[in-house]
C-alpha positions as CSV (number, residue, x, y, z in Angstrom):
1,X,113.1,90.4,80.3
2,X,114.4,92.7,77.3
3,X,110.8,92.5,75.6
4,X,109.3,95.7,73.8
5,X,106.4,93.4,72.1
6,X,103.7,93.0,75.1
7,X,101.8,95.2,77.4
8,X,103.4,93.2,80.5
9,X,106.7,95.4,79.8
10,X,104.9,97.6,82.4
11,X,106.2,95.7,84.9
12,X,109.3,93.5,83.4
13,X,111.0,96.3,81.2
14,X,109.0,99.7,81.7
15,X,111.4,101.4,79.6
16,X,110.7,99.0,76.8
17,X,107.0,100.4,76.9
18,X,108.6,103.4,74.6
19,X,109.3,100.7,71.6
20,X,106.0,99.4,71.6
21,X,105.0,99.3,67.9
22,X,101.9,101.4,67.4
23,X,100.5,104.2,69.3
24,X,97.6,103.9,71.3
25,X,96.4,102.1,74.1
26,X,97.3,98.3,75.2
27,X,95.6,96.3,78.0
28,X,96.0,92.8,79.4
29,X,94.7,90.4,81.7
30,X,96.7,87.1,82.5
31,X,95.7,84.6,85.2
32,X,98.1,82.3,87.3
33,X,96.7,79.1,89.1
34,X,98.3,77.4,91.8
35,X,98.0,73.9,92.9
36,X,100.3,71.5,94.6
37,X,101.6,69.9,97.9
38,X,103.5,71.2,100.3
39,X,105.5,69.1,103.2
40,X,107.4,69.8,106.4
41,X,109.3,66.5,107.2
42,X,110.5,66.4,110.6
43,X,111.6,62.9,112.6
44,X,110.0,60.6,109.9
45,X,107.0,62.0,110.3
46,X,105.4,64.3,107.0
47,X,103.0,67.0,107.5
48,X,101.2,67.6,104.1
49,X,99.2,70.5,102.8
50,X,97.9,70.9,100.0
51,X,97.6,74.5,97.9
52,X,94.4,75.2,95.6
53,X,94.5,78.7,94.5
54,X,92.8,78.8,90.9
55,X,93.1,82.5,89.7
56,X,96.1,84.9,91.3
57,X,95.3,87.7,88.2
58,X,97.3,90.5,87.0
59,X,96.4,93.1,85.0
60,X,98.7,95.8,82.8
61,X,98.2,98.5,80.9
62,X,100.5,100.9,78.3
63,X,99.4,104.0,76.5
64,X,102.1,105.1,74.1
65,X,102.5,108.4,71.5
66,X,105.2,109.2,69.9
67,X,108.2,108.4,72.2
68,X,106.2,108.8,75.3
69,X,104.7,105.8,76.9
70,X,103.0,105.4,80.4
71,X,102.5,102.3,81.8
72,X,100.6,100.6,84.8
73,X,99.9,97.3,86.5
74,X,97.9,95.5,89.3
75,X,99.6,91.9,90.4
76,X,100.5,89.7,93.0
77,X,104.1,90.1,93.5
78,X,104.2,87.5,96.3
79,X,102.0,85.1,97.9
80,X,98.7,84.7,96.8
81,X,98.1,81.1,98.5
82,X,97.1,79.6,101.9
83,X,98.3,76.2,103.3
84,X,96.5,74.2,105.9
85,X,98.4,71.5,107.9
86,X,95.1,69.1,109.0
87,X,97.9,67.2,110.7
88,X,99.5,70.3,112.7
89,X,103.3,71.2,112.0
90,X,105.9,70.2,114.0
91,X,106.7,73.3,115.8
92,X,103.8,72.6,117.9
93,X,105.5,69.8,119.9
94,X,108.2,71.8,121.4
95,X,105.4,74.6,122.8
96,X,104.2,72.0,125.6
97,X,106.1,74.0,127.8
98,X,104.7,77.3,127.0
99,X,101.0,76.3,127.4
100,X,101.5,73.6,130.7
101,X,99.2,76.5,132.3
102,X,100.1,78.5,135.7
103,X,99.8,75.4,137.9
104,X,103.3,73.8,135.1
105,X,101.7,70.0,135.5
106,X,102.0,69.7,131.9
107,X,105.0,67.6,131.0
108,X,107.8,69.6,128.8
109,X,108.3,68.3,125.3
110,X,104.8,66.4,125.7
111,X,103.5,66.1,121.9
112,X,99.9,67.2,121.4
113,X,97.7,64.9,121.0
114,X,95.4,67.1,117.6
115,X,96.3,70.2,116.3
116,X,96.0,72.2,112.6
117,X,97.5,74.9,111.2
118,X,97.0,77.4,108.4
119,X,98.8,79.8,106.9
120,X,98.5,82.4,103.9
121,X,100.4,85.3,102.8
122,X,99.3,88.4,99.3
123,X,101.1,91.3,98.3
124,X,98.7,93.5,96.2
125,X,101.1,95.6,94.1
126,X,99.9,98.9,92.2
127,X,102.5,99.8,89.6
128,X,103.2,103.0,87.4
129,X,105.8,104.8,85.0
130,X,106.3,106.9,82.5
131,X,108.9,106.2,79.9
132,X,110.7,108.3,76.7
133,X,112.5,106.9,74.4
134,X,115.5,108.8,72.6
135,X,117.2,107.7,69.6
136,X,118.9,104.1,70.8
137,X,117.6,104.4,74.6
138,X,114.7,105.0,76.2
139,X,114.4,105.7,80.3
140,X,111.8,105.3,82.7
141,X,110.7,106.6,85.9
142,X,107.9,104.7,88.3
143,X,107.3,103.2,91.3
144,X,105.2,100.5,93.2
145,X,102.6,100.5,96.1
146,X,102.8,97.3,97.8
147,X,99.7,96.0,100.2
148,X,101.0,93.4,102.1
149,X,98.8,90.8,104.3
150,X,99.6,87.5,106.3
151,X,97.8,85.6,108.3
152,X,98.7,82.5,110.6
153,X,96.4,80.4,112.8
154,X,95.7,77.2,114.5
155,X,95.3,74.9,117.5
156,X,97.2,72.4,119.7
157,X,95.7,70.2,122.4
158,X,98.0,68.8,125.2
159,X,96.4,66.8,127.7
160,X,93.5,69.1,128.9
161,X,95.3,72.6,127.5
162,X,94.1,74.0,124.5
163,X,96.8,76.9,122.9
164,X,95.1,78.9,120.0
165,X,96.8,81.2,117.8
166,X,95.8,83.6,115.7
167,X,97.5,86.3,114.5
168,X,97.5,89.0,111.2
169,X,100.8,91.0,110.0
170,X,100.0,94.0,107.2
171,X,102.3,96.2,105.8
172,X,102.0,99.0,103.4
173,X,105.2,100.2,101.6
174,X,106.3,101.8,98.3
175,X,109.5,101.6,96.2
176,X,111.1,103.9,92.9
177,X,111.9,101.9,89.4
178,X,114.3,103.1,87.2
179,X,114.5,101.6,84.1
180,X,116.7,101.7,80.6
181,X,116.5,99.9,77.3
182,X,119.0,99.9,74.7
183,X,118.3,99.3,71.3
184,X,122.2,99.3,69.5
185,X,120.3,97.8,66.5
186,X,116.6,95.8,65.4
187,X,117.8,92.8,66.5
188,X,119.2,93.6,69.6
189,X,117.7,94.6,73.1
190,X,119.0,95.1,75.9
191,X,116.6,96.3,79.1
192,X,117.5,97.4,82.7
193,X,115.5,97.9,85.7
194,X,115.8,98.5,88.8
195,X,113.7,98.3,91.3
C-alpha cells in the first residue's frame, strides 16, 4: 500500500507519512465488524460457531513539518474474535482415553455424550516511526509493541467423567520497521516496508 494521502500510512507505508500534503497534525479512527460462521466438518458431522464481534477499532495518528513526519497507531493486528462450539469440536472424541479416570473403565474412543468449546484470540499492537523525506525518497524508522492474548476453554462428558479445560497463553513481543517510498515522479509511488 504505496498511499501518501491518509493518516493510516502510519502503519501501511510509514515512510509515505513524509508526503502527506499539509503540515500539521492528522488523526483517525476506523472500526472493523466481524460476523460470520465458522465450521469444523469431521465424519459428516458439522460443528458450527458463529462469530459476532461488532467493533475491532484502530486508531492512527501523523504529525508532519517540513520533511519530518512521525507517526503512530493502536490496532488489532490479529484476532480480535471468540468462537463457541455449543455442539463441542471433534477433537473431543479421541480424549476418552485420556479422562477414563485412574480405575481405565472408560471405553477408548467412547464419544462424549455433551460438550462445548470456545475459543478467542487479540493482538493489541502499539505502533511508532519517524520518517524524512529527501528529494525523490523518504525513509522511516519504527517499530511495534505487540500484546498478545488467547484463551481456550470447554467441557466433555463421557459416561460419568467430566474433563474441563481451561487454559490462557499471553505473549508480549516487539519488532523494528524499516520503510522507503519512492516518488520517481507525481504520478508514481512506490512504498516499502518491512517489518
Amino acid at each position: 500500500n504505496a498511499a501518501t494521502d491518509g493518516v493510516d500510512a502510519a502503519v501501511y507505508n510509514p515512510a509515505g507519512a513524509a508526503w502527506l500534503d499539509a503540515d500539521g497534525l492528522y488523526f483517525g479512527l476506523t472500526t472493523q465488524s466481524l460476523f460470520g460462521e465458522y465450521a469444523i466438518e469431521d465424519d459428516g458431522v458439522k460443528y458450527p460457531a458463529d462469530i459476532m464481534v461488532p467493533v475491532v477499532p484502530s486508531l492512527h495518528l501523523a504529525w508532519k513539518k517540513g520533511n519530518l513526519a512521525v507517526v503512530g497507531a493502536f490496532t488489532v493486528p490479529a484476532g480480535g474474535g471468540s468462537l463457541v462450539y455449543e455442539k463441542g469440536v471433534p477433537y473431543l472424541v479421541p480424549l476418552a482415553a485420556f479422562v477414563a479416570g485412574s480405575d481405565g473403565n472408560a471405553k477408548t474412543g467412547t464419544p462424549p455424550t455433551n460438550g462445548e468449546f470456545s475459543g478467542s484470540t487479540i493482538f493489541y499492537g502499539a505502533t511508532f516511526g519517524v520518517a524524512y523525506r529527501y528529494s525523490i525518497a523518504s525513509l522511516s524508522l519504527g517499530g511495534r509493541l505487540v500484546l498478545a492474548n488467547k484463551k481456550i476453554g470447554g467441557s466433555a462428558t463421557y459416561d460419568d467423567v467430566t474433563a474441563v479445560l481451561d487454559a490462557e497463553k499471553s505473549a508480549t513481543g516487539f519488532g523494528g520497521i524499516i520503510g522507503l517510498h519512492l516518488r520517481p515522479m507525481k504520478e508514481i509511488n512506490i512504498g516499502l516496508r518491512y517489518e
